[in-house]
C-alpha positions as CSV (number, residue, x, y, z in Angstrom):
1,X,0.0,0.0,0.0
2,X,1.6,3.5,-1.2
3,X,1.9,5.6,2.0
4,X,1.2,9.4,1.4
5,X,4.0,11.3,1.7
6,X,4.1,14.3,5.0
7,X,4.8,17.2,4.4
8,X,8.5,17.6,5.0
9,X,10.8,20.0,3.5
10,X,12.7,19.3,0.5
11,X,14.0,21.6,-2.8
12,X,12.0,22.0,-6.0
13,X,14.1,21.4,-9.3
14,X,12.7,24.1,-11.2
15,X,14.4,23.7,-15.2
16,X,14.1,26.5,-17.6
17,X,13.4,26.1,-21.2
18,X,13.2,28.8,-23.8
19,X,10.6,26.4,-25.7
20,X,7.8,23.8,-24.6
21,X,9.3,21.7,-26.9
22,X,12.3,21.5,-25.4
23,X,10.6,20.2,-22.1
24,X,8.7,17.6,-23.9
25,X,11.5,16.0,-25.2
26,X,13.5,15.8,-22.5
27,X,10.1,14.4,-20.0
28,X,9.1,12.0,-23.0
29,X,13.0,10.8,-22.7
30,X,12.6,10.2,-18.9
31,X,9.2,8.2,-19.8
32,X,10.8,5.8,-22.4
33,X,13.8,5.1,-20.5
34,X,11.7,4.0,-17.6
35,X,9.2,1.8,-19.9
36,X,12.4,0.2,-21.2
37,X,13.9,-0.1,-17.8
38,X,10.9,-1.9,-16.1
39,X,10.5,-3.9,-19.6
40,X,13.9,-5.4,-19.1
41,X,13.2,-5.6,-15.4
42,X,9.8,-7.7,-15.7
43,X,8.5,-5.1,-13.1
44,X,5.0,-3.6,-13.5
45,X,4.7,0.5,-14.3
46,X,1.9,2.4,-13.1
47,X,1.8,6.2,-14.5
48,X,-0.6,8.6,-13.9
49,X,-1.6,10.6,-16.8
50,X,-2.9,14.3,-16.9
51,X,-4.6,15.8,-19.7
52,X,-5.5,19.2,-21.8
53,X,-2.8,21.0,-24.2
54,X,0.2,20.7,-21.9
55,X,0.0,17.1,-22.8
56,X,-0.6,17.1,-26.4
57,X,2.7,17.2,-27.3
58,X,4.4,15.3,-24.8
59,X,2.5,12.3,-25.9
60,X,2.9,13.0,-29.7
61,X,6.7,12.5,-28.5
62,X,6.5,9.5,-26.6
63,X,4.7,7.7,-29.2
64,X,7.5,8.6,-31.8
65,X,10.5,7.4,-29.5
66,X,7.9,4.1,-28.6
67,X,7.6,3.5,-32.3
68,X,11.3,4.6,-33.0
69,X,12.5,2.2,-30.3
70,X,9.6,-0.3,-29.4
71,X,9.4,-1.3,-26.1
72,X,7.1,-3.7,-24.0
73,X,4.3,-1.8,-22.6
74,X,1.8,-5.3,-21.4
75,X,3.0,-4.8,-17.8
76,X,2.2,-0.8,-18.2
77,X,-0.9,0.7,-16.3
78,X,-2.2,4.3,-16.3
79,X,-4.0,6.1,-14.0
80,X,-5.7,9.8,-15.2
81,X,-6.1,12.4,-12.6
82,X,-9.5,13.3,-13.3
83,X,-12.8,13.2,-15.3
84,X,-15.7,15.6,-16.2
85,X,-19.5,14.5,-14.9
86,X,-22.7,15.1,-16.5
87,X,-21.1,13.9,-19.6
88,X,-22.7,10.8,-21.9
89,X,-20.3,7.7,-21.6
90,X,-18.1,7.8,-25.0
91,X,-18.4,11.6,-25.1
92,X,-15.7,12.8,-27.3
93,X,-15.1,15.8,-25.0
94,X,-14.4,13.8,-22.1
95,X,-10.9,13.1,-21.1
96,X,-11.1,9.4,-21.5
97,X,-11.8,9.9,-25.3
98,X,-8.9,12.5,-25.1
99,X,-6.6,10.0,-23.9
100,X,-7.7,7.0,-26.5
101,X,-6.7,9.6,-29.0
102,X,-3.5,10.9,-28.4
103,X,-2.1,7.9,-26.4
104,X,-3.8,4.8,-25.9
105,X,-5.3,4.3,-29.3
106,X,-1.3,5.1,-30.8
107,X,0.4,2.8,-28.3
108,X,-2.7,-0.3,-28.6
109,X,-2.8,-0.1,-24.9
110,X,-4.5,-2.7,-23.5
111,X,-7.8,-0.3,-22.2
112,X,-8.4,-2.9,-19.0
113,X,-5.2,-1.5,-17.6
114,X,-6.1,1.9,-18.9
115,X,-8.2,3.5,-15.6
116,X,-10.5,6.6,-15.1
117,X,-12.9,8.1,-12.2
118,X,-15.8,6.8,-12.6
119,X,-18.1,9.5,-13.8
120,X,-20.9,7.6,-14.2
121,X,-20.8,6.0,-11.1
122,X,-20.0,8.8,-9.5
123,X,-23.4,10.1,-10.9
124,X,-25.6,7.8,-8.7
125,X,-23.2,7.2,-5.9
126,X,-20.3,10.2,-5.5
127,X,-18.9,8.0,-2.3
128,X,-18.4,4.6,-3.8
129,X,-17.1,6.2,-6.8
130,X,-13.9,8.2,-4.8
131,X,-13.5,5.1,-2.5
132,X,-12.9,2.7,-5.1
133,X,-10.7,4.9,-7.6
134,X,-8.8,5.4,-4.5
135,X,-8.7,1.5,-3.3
136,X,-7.5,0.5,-7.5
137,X,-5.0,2.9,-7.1
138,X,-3.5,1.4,-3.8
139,X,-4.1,-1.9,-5.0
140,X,-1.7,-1.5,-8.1
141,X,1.0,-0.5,-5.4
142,X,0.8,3.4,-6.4
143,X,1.7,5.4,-8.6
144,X,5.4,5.7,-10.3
145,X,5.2,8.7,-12.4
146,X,2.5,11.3,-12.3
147,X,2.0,13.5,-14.8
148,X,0.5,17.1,-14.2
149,X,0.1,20.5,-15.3
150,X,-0.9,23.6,-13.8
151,X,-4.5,25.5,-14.1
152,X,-4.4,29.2,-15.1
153,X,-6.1,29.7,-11.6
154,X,-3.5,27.1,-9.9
155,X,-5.9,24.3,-10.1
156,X,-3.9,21.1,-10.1
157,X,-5.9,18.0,-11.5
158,X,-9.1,19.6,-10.9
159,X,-8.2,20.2,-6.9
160,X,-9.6,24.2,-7.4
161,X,-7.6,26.7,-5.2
162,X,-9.3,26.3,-1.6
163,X,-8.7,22.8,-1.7
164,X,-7.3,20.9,1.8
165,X,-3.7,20.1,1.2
166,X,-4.5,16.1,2.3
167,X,-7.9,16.4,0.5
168,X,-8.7,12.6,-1.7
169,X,-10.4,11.6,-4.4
170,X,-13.7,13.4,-4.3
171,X,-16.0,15.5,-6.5
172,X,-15.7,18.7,-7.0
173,X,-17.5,22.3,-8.4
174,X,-15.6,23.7,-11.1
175,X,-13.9,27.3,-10.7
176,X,-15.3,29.5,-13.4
177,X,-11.8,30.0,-14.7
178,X,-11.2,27.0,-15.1
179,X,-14.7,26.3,-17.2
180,X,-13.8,29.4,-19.1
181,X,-10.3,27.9,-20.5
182,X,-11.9,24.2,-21.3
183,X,-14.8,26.5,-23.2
184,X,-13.2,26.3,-27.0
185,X,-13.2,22.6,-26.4
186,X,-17.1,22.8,-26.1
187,X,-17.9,25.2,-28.2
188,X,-19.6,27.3,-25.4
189,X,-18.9,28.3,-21.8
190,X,-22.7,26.9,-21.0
191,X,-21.8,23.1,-22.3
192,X,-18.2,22.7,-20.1
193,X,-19.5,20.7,-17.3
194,X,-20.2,22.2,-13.7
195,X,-18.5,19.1,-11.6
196,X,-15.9,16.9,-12.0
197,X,-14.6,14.0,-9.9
198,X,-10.4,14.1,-9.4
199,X,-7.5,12.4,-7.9
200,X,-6.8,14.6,-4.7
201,X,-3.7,16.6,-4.0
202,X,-2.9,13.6,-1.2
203,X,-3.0,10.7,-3.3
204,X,-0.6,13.4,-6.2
205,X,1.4,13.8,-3.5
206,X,2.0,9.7,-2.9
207,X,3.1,9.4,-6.6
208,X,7.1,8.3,-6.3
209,X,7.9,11.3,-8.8
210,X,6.1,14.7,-9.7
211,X,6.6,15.9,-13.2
212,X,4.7,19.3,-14.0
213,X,4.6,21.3,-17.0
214,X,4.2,25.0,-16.9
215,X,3.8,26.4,-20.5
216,X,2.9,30.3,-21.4
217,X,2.2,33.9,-19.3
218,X,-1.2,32.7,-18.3
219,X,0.4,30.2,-15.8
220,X,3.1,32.9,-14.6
221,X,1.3,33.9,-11.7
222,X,0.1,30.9,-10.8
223,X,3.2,29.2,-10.9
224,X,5.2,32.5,-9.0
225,X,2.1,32.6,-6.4
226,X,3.1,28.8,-5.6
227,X,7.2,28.8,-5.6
228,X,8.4,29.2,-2.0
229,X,4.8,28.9,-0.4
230,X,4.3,26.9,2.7
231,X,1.5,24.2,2.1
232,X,-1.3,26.6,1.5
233,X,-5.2,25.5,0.2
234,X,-5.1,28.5,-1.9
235,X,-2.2,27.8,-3.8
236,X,-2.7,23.8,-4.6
237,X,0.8,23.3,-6.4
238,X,2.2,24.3,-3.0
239,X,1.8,21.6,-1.0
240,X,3.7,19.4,-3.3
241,X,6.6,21.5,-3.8
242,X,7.6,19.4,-0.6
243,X,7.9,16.1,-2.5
244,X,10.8,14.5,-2.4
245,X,11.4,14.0,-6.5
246,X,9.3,16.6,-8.0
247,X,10.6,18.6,-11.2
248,X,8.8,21.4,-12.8
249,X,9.3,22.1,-16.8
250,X,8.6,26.0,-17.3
251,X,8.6,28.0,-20.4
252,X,10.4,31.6,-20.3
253,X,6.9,32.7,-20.4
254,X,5.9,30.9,-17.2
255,X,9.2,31.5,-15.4
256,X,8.9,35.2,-16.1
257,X,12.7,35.3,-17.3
258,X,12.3,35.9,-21.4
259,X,16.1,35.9,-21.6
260,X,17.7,32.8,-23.1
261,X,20.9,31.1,-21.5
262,X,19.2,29.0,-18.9
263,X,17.8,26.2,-20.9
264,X,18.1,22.7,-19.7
265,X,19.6,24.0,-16.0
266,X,17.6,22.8,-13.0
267,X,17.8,25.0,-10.4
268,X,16.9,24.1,-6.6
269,X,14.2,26.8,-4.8
């Protein structure tokens, strides 16, 4: 059972890139070498996955290195952070159909080791649906790598600023914000779902290593609020900037330094 981490004290290695795409092939590198690693190994993976533009890319690259140099993937299993409600099963907006496209569908993943809130469930019966994300996710031994990115509002997953720093899997009310960036997606602000059910910042927090992406001068402040914070519900990404192997990817943009010279160079805050 993956024990969630306290939180203790420990530096965040923050790497500059002038470019996202610089980030993306550097993460999508760390992803393949670990697939191949635990390939050779025999050892089970468990990744959880994150969704939205961030990710677009990132997955675009690991397919190309998986196809460029093929590894095993059966003993792989995926876990997303989080899933809209009040959307039909199959719903092409949803982030299950987001995933089948841009990952699973390119890799042939084998979709019973593929795993999502249950929106559905949590539809009729919001408990049983957190309880039992939460008990499959303990039950594969946690997660490995986790995947995330970072709301223009701070959200993390869909854990809203105001969340509890040791909050679970639960559902949640949408910021407006946040509705108002996944609007193009829809096609109107009025068809972006009100709820959501997501992993919570614990469970993140329980993941063996953190990997964020911070892309663009919406996420500036969001990302400056949380650098340096104690664990505050306000400022979700700051209560895992304690985690003992977390690295943040940021874009000039979202570091607020537009000069080049850095890229590539963690730096400890």
């Amino acid at each position: 059972m993956a024990s969630l981490l306290p939180l203790n004290a420990s530096p965040v290695n923050l790497i500059p890139v002038e470019q996202s795409e610089q980030a993306h092939g550097q993460l999508a590198g760390e992803l393949h070498g670990l697939l191949a690693e635990r390939a050779a190994e025999g050892r089970p993976l468990v990744l959880g996955l994150a969704t939205g533009n961030t990710m677009v890319e990132l997955y675009a690259e690991l397919v190309q290195l998986l196809r460029d140099e093929p590894v095993d993937l059966s003993q792989l299993s995926t876990f997303n952070l989080d899933e809209y409600l009040d959307l039909e099963a199959g719903d092409p907006r949803s982030f299950q159909s987001f995933m089948v496209e841009h990952l699973f569908e390119p890799l042939d993943l084998d979709p019973g080791r593929c795993h999502f809130p249950d929106a559905q469930l949590a539809l009729r019966d919001p408990k049983a649906a957190c309880r039992a994300y939460s008990g499959l996710i303990q039950e594969a031994g946690g997660i490995d790598l986790q995947l995330l990115g970072l709301g223009r509002n701070g959200h993390v997953a869909f854990n809203e600023p105001g969340s509890p720093v040791d909050c679970m899997t639960r559902v949640v009310p949408l910021h407006l914000f946040t509705r108002q960036d996944a609007a193009p997606n829809f096609g109107s602000l009025d068809a972006v779902p009100e709820r959501a059910i997501t992993m919570g910042l614990a469970e993140i927090r329980a993941a063996r290593r953190l990997r964020l992406l911070a892309f663009g001068k919406p996420k500036a402040e969001a990302l400056a609020s949380a650098l340096g914070a104690k664990p505050d519900p306000q400022r979700p990404l700051s209560s895992l900037l304690l985690h003992p192997d977390l690295m943040i990817w940021a874009d000039a943009s979202a570091n607020g330094q537009e000069s080049s010279g850095s890229e590539g160079s963690g730096r400890e805050l």
